[in-house]
N, C-alpha and C positions, 0 to 999 in steps of 0.2 A: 544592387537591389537591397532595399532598408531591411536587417534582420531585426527581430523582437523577440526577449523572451516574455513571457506568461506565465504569473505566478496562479495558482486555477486552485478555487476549492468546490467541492462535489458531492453530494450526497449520492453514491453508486447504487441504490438502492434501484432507480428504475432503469440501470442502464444495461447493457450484456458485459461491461468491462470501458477501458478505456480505450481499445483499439477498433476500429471501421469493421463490423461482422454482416454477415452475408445475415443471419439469422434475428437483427434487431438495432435498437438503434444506442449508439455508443457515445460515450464522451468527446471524443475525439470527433466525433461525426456532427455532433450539437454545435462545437466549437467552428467547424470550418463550417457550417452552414449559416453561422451569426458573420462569420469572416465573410462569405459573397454577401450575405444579404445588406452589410454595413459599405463592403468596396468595390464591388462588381468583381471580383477578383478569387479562382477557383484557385484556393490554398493547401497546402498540408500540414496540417501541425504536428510535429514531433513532439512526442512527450519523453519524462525523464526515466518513466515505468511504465509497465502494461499492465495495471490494476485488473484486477477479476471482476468478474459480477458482481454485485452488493456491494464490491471493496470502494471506502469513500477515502476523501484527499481533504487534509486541512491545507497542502501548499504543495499540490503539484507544481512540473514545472514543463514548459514547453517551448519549443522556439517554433517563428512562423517568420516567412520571408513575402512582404509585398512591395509591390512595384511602385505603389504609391509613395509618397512622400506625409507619413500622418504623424502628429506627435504621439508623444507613447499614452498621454495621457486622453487624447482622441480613441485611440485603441482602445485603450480599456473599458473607455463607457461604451463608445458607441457599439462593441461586443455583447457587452452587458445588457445594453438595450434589446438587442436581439433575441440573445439568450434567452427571457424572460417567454414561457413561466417555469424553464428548465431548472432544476436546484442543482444548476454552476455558477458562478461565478469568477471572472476575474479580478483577484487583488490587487492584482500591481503589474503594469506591463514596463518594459524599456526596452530601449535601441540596444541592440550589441554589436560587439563587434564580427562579423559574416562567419570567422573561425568557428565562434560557438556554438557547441550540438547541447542540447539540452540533456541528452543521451551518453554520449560519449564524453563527455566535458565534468559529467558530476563523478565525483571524488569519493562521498558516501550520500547515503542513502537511512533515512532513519523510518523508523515503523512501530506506531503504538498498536497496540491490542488489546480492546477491555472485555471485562469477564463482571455480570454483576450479577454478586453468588448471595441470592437474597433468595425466599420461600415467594414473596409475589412476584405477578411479572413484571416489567416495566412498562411506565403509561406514558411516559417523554420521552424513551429515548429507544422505543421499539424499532425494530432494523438495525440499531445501531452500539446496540452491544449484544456479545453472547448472554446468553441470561441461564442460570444455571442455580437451580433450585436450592442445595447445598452450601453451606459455608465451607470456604479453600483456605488450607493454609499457606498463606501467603508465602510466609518464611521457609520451608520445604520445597515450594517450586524455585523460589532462587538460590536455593542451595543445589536445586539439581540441573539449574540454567546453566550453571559454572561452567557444567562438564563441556556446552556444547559449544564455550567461547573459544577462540581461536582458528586456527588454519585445519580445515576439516575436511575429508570428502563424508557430501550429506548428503549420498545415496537413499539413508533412511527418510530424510524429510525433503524426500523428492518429490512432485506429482508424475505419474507415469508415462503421461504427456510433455512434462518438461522438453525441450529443444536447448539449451544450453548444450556445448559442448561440454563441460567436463563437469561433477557433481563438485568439485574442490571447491572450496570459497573461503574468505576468512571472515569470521563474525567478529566484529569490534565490541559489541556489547550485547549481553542479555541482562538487563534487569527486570523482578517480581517486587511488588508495593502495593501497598493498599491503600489507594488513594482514594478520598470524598465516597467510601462506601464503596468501593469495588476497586477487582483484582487491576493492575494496570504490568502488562510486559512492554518493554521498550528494547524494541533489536535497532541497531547500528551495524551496517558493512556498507560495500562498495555497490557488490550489486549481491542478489538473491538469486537460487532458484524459484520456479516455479509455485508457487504454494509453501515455500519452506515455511515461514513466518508462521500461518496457519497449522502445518503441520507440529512445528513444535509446541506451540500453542496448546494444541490436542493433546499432545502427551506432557505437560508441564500440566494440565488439569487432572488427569489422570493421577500423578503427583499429589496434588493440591487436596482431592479425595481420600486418600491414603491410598488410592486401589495398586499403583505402583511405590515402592521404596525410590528414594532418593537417587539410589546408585541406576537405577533402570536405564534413566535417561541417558546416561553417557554408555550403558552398555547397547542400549540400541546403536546410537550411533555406530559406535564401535562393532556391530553386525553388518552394515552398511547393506541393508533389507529393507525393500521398501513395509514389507509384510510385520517388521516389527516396530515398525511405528505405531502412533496410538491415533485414535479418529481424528480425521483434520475437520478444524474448527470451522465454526463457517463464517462465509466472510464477513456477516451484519458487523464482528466487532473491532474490523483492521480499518485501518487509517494511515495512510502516507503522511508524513507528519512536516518533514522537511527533508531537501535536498541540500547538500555541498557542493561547490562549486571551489 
């Protein structure tokens, strides 16, 4: 049976997250219903994350196994076709080889998050960044990002619903920049808790106001509390940005 993977970008804004919910309709859901409606063929696509609500994808990734025989580049339009007038789309499909989990198979995982800290609101890019009234200083949140890189238990920047087995992770990178008018964080690891991204987010703003000192953040952490974390951000301004493989 031919596997595929799916490179997918998304505006999460009308969706409940990226996984199939009892409660509305999902990414993941849009996707396998372009999949019967192009091959006669009731599918699953794995994906590489289970994005949240509002949380949008410039390069998800997915694999899906059909029985048919279609080239990859059949796939992707004829998806695409369906999909419409859904804001997903598929970028780029190919063959892999059966081993590959879209899931299990990626390496790291990278994650932007923007913050546009301007007194108007935004008129293009509404849903799709935090919008936060205030000028941040940029340069203080990545000085207080440092504390949270490395091998950590992020009890603090857990959601309470998390289902991970263990809060341990290692974060490969936190960078803070001020790109084209607004704050830009860029986390790197393997895999994430629950919200972590968002959560640190929250308290690197926090930061960014002056309302916390620089050292706060790592001493959160270092409480390993969910209660001392700072407000998790919401999701208008995460982005799965790319996977490793």
């Amino acid at each position: 049976m031919p596997r595929y993977k799916l490179t997918i970008e998304y505006d999460g804004g009308p969706f409940v997250g990226w996984q199939r919910q009892a409660n509305g309709r999902s990414v993941q859901q849009a996707l396998e219903e372009a999949i019967l409606a192009f091959s006669g063929e009731t599918a699953v696509v794995k994906g590489a994350g289970r994005t949240d609500a509002g949380v949008h994808a410039l390069a998800q990734v997915a694999h899906v196994d059909l029985t048919g025989e279609w080239t990859a580049d059949t796939v992707r339009d004829a998806v695409n076709a369906h999909l419409r007038p859904a804001p997903v789309a598929v970028l780029a499909a190919a063959a892999v080889d059966p081993e590959f989990d879209a899931r299990f198979s990626a390496v790291k995982r990278h994650y932007l998050y923007r913050i546009l800290d301007r007194r108007p609101p935004p008129a293009l890019d509404r849903g799709r960044v935090w919008h936060v009234r205030a000028r941040l200083d940029a340069q203080a949140m990545h000085a207080a990002a440092q504390a949270l890189v490395g091998h950590h238990d992020f009890t603090t920047f857990r959601a309470a619903e998390c289902q991970a087995r263990t809060p341990i992770r290692t974060l490969d990178r936190l960078d803070v920049s001020r790109e084209d008018g607004e704050i830009a964080i860029r986390a790197s690891a393997r895999s994430f808790l629950h919200s972590q991204v968002r959560s640190m987010a929250g308290a690197l703003k926090k930061v960014g106001e002056g309302r916390w000192k620089v050292g706060e953040v790592g001493a959160a952490l270092a409480a390993r509390d969910r209660t001392r974390a700072g407000p998790v951000a919401p999701p208008d301004g995460l982005y799965l940005v790319a996977v490793d493989y």
